[in-house]
C-alpha positions as CSV (number, residue, x, y, z in Angstrom):
1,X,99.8,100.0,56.7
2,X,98.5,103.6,56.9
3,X,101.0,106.1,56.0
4,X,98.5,109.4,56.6
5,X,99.6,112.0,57.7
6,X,98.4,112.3,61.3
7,X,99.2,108.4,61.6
8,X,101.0,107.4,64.2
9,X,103.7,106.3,61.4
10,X,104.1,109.9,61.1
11,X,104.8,110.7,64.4
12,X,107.6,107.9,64.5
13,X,111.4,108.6,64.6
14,X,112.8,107.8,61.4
15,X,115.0,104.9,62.3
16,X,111.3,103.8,63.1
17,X,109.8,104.3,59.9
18,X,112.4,103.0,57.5
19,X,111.8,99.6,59.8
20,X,108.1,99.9,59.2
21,X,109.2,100.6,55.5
22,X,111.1,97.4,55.3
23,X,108.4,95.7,57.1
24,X,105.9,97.0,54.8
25,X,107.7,95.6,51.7
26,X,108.7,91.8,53.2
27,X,105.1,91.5,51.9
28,X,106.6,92.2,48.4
29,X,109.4,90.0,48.7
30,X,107.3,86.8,50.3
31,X,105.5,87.3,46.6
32,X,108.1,86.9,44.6
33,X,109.7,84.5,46.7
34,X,106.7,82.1,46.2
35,X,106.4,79.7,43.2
36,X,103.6,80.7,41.6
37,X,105.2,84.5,41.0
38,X,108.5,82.6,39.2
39,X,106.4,80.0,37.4
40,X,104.7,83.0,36.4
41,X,107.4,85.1,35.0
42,X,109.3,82.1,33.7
43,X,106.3,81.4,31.3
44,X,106.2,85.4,30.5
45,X,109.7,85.0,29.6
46,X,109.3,82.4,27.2
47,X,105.7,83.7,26.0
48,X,107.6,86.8,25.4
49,X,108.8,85.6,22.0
50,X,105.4,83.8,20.6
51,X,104.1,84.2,17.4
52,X,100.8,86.2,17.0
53,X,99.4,83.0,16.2
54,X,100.4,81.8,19.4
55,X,99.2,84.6,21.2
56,X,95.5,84.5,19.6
57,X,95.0,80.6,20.6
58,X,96.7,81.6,24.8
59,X,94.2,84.6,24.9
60,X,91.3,82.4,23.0
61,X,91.9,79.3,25.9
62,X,92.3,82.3,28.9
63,X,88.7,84.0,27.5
64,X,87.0,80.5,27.7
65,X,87.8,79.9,31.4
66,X,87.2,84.0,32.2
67,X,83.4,83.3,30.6
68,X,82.7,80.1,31.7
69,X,83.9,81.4,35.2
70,X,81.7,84.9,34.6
71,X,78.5,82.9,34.0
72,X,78.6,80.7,36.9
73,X,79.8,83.1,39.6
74,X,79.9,86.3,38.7
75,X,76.3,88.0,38.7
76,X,76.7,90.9,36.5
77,X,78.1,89.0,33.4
78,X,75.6,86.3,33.9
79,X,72.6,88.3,34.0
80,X,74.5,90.1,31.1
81,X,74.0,87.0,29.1
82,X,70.9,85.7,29.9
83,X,69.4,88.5,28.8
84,X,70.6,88.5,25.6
85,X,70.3,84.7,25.3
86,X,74.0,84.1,25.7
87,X,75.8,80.6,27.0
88,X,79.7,80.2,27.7
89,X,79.5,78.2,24.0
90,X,78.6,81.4,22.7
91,X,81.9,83.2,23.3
92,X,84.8,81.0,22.6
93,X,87.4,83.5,21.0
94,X,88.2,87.2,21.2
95,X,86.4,87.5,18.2
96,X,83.0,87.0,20.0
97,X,83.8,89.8,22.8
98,X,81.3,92.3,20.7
99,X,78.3,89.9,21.6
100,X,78.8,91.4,25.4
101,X,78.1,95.2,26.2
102,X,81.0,97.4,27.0
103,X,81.5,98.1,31.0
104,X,81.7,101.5,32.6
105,X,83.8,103.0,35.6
106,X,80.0,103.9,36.7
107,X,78.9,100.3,36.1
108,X,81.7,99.4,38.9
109,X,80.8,102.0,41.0
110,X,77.3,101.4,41.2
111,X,76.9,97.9,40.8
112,X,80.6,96.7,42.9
113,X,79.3,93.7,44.4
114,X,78.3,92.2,41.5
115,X,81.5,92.3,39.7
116,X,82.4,89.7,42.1
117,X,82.8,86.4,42.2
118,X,80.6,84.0,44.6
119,X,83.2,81.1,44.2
120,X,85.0,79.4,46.8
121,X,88.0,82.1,48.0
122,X,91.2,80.3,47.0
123,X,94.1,82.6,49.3
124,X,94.0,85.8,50.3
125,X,91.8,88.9,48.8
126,X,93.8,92.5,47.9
127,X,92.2,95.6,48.1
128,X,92.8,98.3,45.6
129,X,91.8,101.9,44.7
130,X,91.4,103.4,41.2
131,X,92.5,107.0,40.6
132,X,89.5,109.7,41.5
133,X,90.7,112.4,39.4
134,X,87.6,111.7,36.5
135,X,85.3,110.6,39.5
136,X,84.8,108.7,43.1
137,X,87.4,106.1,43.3
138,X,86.6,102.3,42.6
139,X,86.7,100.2,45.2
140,X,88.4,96.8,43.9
141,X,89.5,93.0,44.8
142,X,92.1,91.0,43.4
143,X,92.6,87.6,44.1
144,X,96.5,86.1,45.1
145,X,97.0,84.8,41.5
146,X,96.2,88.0,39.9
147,X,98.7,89.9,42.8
148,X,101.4,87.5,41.5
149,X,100.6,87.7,38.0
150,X,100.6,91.5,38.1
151,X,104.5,91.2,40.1
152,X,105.5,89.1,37.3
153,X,104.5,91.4,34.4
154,X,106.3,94.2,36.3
155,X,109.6,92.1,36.7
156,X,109.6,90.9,33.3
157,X,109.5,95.2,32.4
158,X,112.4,95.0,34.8
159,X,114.7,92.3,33.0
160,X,114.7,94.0,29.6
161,X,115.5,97.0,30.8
162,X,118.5,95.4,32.2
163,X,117.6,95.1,36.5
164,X,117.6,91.3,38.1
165,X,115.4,90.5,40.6
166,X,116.7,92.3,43.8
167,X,118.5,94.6,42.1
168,X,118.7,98.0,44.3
169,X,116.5,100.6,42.8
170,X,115.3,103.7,44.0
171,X,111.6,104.9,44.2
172,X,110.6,108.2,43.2
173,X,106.8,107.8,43.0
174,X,104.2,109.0,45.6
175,X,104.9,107.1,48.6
176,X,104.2,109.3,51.6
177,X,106.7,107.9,53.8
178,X,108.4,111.1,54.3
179,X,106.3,113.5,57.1
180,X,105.2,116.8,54.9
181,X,105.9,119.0,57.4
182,X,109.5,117.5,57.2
183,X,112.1,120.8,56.0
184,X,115.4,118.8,56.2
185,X,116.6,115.7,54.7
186,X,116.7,112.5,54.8
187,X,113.6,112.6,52.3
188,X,113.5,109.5,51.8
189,X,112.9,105.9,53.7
190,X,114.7,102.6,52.8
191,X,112.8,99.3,52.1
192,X,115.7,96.9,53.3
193,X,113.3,93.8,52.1
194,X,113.6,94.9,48.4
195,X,116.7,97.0,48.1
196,X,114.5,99.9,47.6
197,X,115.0,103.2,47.9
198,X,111.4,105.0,48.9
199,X,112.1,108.8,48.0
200,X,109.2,112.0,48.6
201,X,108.2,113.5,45.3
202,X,106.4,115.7,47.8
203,X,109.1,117.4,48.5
204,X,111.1,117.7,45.2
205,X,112.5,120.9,44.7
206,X,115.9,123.0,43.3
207,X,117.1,123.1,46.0
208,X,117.1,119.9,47.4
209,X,118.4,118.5,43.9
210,X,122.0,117.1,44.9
211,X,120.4,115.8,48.4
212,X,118.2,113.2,46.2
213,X,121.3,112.7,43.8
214,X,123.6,111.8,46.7
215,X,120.9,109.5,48.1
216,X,120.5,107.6,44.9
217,X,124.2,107.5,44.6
218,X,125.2,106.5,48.1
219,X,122.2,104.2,47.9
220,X,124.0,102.3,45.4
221,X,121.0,102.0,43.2
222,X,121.5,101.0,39.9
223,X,118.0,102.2,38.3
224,X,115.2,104.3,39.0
225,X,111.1,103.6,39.2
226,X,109.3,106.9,38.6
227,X,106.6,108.9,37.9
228,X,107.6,110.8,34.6
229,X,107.4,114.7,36.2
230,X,109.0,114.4,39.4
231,X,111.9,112.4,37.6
232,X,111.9,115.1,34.9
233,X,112.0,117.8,37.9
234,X,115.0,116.2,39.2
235,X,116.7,115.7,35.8
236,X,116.3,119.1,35.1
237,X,117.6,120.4,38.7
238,X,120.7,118.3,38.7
239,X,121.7,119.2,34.8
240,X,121.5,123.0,35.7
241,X,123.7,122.2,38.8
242,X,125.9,120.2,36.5
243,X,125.3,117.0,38.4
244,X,125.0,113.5,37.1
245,X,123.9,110.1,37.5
246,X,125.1,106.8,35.8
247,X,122.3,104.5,36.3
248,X,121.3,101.1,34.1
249,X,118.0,102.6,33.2
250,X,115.0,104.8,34.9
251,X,111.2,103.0,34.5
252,X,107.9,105.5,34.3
253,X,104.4,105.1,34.2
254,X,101.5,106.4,35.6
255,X,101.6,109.8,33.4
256,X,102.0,110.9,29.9
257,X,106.5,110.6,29.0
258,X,106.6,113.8,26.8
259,X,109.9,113.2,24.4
260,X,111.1,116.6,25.8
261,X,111.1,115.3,29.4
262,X,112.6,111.9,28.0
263,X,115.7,113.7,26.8
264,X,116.5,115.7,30.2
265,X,115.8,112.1,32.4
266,X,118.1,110.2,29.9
267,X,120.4,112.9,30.0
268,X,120.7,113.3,34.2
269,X,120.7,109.7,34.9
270,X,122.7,108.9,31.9
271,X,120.4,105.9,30.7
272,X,117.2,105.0,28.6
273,X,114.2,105.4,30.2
274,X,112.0,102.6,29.8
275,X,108.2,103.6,30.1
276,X,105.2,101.4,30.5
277,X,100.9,101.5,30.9
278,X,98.6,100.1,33.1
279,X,95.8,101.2,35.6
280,X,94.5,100.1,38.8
281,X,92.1,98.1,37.0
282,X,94.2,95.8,35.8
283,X,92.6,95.2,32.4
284,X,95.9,95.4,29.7
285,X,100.0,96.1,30.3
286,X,101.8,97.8,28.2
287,X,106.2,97.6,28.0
288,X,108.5,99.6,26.3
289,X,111.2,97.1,24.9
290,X,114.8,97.8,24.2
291,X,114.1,99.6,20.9
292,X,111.9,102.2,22.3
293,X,109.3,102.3,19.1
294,X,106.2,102.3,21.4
295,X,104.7,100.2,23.9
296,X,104.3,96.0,23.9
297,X,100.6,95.2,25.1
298,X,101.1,92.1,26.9
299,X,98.4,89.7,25.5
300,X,99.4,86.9,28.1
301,X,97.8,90.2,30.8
302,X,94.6,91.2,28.2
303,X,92.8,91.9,25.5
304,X,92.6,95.2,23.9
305,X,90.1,96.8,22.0
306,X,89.6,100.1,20.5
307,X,86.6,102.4,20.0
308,X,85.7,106.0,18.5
309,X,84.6,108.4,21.3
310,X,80.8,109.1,21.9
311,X,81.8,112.7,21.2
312,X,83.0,115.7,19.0
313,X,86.7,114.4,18.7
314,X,89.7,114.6,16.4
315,X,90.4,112.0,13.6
316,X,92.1,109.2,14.3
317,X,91.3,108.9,18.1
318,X,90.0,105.5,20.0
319,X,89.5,104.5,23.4
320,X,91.3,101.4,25.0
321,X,88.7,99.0,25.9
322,X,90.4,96.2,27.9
323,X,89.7,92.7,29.0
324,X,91.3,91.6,32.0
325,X,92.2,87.8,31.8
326,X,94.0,87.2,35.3
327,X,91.6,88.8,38.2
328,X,88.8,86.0,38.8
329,X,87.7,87.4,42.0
330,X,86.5,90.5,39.9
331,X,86.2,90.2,36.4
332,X,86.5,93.3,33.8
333,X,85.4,92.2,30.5
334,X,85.1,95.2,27.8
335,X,86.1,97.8,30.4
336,X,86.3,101.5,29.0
337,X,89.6,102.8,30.0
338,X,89.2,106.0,29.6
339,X,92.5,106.5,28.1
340,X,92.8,107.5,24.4
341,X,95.6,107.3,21.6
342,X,95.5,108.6,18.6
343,X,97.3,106.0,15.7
344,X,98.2,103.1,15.6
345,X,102.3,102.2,14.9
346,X,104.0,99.4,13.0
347,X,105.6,96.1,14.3
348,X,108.5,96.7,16.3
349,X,112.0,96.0,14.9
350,X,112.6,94.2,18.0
351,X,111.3,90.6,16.7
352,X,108.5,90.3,19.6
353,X,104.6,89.8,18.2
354,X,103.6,91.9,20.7
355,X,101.2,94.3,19.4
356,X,102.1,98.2,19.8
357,X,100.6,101.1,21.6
358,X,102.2,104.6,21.5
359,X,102.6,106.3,24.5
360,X,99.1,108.1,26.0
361,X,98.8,111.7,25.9
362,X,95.0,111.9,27.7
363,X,96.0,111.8,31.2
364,X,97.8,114.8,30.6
365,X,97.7,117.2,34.0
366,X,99.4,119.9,34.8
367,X,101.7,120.5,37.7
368,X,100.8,122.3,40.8
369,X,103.5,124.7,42.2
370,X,103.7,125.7,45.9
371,X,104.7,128.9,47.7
372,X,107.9,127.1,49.1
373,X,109.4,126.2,45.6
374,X,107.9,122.2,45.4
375,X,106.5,121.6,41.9
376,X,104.0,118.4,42.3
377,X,102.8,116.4,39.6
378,X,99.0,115.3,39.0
379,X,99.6,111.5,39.1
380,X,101.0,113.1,42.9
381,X,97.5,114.7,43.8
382,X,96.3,111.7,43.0
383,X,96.7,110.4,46.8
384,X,94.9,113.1,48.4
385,X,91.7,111.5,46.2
386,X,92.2,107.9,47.2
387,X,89.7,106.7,49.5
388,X,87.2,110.2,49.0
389,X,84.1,109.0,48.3
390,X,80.9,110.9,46.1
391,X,82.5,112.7,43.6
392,X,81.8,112.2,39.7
393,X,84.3,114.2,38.4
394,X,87.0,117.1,40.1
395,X,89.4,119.5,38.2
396,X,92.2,121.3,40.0
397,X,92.9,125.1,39.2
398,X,95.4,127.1,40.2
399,X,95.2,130.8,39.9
400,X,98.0,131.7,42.6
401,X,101.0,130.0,43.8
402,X,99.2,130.0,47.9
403,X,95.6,129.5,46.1
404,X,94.0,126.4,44.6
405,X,90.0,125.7,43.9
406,X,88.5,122.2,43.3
407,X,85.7,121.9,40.8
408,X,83.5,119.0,42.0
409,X,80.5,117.6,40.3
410,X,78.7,116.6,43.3
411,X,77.0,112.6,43.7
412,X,73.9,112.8,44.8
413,X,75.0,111.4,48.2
414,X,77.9,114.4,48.3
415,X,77.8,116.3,51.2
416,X,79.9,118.8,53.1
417,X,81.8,116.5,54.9
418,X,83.0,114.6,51.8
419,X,84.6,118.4,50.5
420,X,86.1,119.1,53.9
421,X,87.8,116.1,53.6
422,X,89.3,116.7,50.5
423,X,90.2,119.8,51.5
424,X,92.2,118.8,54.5
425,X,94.0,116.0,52.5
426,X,95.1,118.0,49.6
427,X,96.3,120.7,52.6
428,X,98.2,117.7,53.7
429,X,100.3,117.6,50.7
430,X,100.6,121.0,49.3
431,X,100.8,123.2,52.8
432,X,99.2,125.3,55.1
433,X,100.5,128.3,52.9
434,X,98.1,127.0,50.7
435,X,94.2,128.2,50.3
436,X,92.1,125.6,49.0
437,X,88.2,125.9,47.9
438,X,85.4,123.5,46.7
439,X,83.4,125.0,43.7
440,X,80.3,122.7,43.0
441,X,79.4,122.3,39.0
442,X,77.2,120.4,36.7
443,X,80.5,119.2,34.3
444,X,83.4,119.1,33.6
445,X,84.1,118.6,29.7
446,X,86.6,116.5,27.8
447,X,88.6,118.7,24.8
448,X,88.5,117.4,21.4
449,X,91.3,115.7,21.8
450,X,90.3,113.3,24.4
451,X,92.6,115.2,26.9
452,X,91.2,115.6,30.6
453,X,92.9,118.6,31.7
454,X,92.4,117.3,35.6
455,X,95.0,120.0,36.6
456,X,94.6,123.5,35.3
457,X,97.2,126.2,36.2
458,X,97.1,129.7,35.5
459,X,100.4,130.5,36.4
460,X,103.4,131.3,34.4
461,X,104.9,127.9,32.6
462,X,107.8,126.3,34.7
463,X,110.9,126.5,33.0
């Protein structure tokens, strides 16, 4: 389903859209409604409360089959091994993952089609695109059980924060199902399939606060999915226009929670907020539980490893190198992240094995402000990127509220085309009040820290 903006979806009345919505997400539904998504999450469930001993020997038997798997289909890994005189008996435990080199977001750009797997397809393929905000977008495959095993790990994140399957939630993410040029509500679209509420970040502002509170209200939701800035955006509107939510709980990912933002979301919606990790990739999941202390890494989902930056950096920080044990249509063993903490926390009170993670502050971006009063957050952007093609790295700055420039570091197959296309998507979200230039440079440098400021504004700090 294409939901561009010159798409004929666009075009569409809205009774139209919000049956193109529900349409859309009967896809969602048929995979949870099949058995292998509840055998899946019933053996999450009861995984949930294993003993690390338990966990080791699960992620020990998954590695075996991933390897075994790697050498006799997968091209890269096997030529990987030959050439260091490696057989499947050669890595039979996590323990024996340093014996294999570590795999780059250039490695899977470069080399895609021999990530994947020659064996027999087994049910349908899913296509997915990585975040292009460090670089060109990955192109990647997933195959039906991986789809199903991803839904499961999401629902099981739903149970302990207190939502049952089908329970109505709204969405405040970076669907476009709303039109840009749209002025006047409804800004939103519902997804009668999953009891979903689809709502616009793109078109979050002060004064459309109480519009998106009624709708979650009238709605009947009784939690919120979101990215952690608009949700703070709308917090913060509807506490200065004394107006409040009572919801069961508001989920995040997909951006850095600051503690600060926490408060003002728990605060509107009058709930925890329960935040969790993961990437396109697909290679580790991390939960918040109940006891908010940090972040479960799901070991039944991965394996995680962590490693000092090539780099200048500040003490204490590591990359998260993950394994992916679920995708066999595309493997990622030792994938660099790209995402950095900084320590390491003790075992939650909570009584799960689960290891921790504390919550990432690397993907921290700022927030682009437009002339009409919307504030939109990086992990927003982040659409205008998907599907651009020969780009190594980009970085957002805004120096006026109607002026933006792009900082590309050009591919060698970049061209002008590939810019003006950028340019007319990212005009597609923020406005035709907005000016938006391509600056071609040789880099585009990490801080110490590990942060990559994708998102750089010059103007005054928002409230």
């Amino acid at each position: 389903m294409k939901f561009a903006e010159k798409s004929w979806y666009q075009r569409s009345p809205v009774i139209v859209q919000s049956a193109v919505v529900s349409l859309y997400g009967l896809g969602g539904r048929i995979v949870r409604n099949e058995g292998q998504f509840r055998q899946i999450l019933g053996e999450l469930e009861e995984s949930e409360w294993y003993s690390a001993d338990q966990f080791q020997a699960m992620q020990d038997e998954k590695l075996r089959k991933l390897i075994a798997h790697c050498y006799e289909y997968v091209p890269f890994y096997r030529s990987v091994m030959q050439e260091r005189g490696l057989a499947p008996r050669d890595i039979e435990t996590t323990a024996d993952l340093p014996k294999l080199p570590y795999v780059t977001k250039e490695d899977v750009r470069t080399r895609m089609k021999e990530f994947l797997s020659t064996a027999p397809e087994r049910g349908r393929l899913y296509p997915s695109t990585s975040s292009g905000t460090t670089g060109t977008p990955l192109e990647l495959l997933r195959d039906q059980y991986s789809v199903s095993f991803e839904q499961a790990s999401l629902w099981r994140h739903w149970r302990i924060a207190g939502v049952p399957l089908w329970g109505r939630r709204a969405t405040l993410r970076g669907h476009p199902v709303v039109p840009q040029r749209q002025t006047d509500p409804p800004y939103w679209r519902v997804n009668r399939a999953e009891n979903q509420l689809i709502m616009s970040g793109f078109h979050l502002s002060d004064e459309r606060a109480r519009d998106f509170a009624d709708a979650i209200r009238n709605f009947g939701a009784i939690a919120l999915e979101a990215i952690p800035s608009p949700a703070y955006f709308l917090g913060r509107a509807m506490l200065e226009q004394n107006i409040r939510l009572e919801l069961r709980c508001v989920v995040t990912s997909s951006e850095p929670l600051y503690p600060e933002h926490r408060v003002v979301i728990e605060e509107a919606f009058g709930c925890k907020v329960f935040d969790f990790y993961s990437q396109s990739e697909r290679v580790c999941f991390g939960m918040e539980c109940e006891r908010h202390t940090g972040l479960h890494l799901a070991p039944e989902y991965g394996i995680v490893e962590y490693v000092e930056p090539e780099w200048e950096h500040d003490e204490g920080l590591v990359e998260i190198i993950g394994t992916g044990l679920n995708n066999f249509k595309m493997p990622l063993i030792r994938y660099r992240t790209e995402d950095f903490i900084s320590f390491h926390p003790d075992a939650c009170p909570c009584g799960r094995a689960m290891p921790l993670l504390p919550p990432l502050d690397t993907r921290a971006g700022g927030i682009l402000r437009t002339p009409d009063g919307r504030n939109i957050a990086y992990s927003l952007v982040n659409y205008a990127f998907m599907g651009t093609k020969n780009f190594r790295k980009s970085q957002i700055i805004q120096d006026e509220l109607d002026r933006i420039r792009v900082k590309i570091v050009p591919a060698p197959e970049y061209t002008e085309e590939d810019g003006r296309t950028l340019v007319e998507k990212l005009s597609s979200y923020l406005g035709e009040g907005v000016k938006i230039t391509i600056e071609l440079v040789d880099d585009i440098e990490r801080a110490r820290s590990g942060k990559y400021q994708w998102i750089v504004s010059n103007l005054d700090p928002l409230r």
